[in-house]
LOGU-934519 format. One record per residue (C-alpha): residue number from 1; residue in three letters; x, y, z. Coordinates in Angstrom, 2 decimals, m for minus. Last residue first. Layout:
residues N
(site NUM,'Ala',(X,Y,Z)) ...
end
This chain:
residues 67
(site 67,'Unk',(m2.48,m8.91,m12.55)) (site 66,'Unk',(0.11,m6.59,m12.41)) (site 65,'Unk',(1.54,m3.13,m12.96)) (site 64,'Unk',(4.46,m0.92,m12.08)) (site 63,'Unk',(4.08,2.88,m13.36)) (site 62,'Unk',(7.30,4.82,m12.81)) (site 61,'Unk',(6.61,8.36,m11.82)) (site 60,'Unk',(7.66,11.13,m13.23)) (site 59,'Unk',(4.40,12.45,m13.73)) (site 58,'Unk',(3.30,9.26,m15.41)) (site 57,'Unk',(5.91,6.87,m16.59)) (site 56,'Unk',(5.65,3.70,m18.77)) (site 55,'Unk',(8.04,1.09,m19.25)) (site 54,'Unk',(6.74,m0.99,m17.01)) (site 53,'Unk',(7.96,m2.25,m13.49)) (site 52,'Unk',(6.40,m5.32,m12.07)) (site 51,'Unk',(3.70,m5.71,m9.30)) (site 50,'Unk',(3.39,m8.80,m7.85)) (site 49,'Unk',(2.40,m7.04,m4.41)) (site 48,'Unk',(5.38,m7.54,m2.99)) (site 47,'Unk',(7.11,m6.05,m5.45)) (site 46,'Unk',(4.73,m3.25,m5.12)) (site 45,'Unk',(5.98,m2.90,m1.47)) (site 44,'Unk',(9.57,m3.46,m1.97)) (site 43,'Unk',(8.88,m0.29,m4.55)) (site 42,'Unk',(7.47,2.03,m1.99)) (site 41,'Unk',(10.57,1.38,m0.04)) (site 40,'Unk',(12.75,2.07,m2.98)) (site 39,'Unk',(11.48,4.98,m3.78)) (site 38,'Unk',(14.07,6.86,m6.18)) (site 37,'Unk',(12.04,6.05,m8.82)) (site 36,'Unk',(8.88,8.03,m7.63)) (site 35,'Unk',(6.17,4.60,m7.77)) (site 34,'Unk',(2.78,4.83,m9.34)) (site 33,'Unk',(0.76,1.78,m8.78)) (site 32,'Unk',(m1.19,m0.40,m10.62)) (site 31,'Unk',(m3.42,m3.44,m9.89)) (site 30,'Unk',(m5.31,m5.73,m12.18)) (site 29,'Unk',(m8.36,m8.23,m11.97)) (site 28,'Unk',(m10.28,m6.75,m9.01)) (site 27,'Unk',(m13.27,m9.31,m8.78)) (site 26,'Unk',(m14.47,m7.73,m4.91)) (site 25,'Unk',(m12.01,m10.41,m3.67)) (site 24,'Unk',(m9.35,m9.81,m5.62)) (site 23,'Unk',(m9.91,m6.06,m4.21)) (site 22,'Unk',(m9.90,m7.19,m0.45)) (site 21,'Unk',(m6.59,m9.80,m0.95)) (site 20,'Unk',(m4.98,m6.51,m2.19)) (site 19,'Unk',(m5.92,m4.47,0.44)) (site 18,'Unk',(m4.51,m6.66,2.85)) (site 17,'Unk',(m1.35,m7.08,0.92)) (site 16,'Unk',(m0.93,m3.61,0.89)) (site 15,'Unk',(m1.61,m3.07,4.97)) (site 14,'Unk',(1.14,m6.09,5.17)) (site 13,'Unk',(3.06,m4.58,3.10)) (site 12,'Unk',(3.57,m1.12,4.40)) (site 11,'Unk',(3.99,m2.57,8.04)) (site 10,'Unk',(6.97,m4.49,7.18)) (site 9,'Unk',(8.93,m3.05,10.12)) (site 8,'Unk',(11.07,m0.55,7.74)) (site 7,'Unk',(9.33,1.90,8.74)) (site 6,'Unk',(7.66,2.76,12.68)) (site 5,'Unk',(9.45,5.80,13.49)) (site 4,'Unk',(9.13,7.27,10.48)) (site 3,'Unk',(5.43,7.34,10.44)) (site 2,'Unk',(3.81,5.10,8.28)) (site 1,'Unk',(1.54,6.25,5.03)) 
end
């Protein structure tokens, strides 16, 4: 999470991408996230990641996946 003060500074992805270079790293193969639709922010971020959209939902939430 980042404080409203502080969003839109690219702090969210950078912290993701870190995280993401840590799980490749441990042999990680895939990564999902659960996104609201209405978050864009969140979804920058997973686009970021490599994540892509899917189909699928969960709880309203749009499921965006990658490998």
């Amino acid at each position: 999470m980042v404080g409203h003060p502080f969003q839109g500074r690219g702090y969210a992805t950078e912290g993701a991408l870190a995280m993401t270079r840590w799980l490749r790293g441990a042999g990680v193969r895939g990564l999902r996230a659960h996104i609201h639709p209405g978050h864009d922010a969140s979804a920058r971020v997973a686009r970021a990641l490599g994540l892509a959209a899917t189909p699928e939902t969960v709880d309203g939430e749009l499921v965006w996946a990658g490998s």
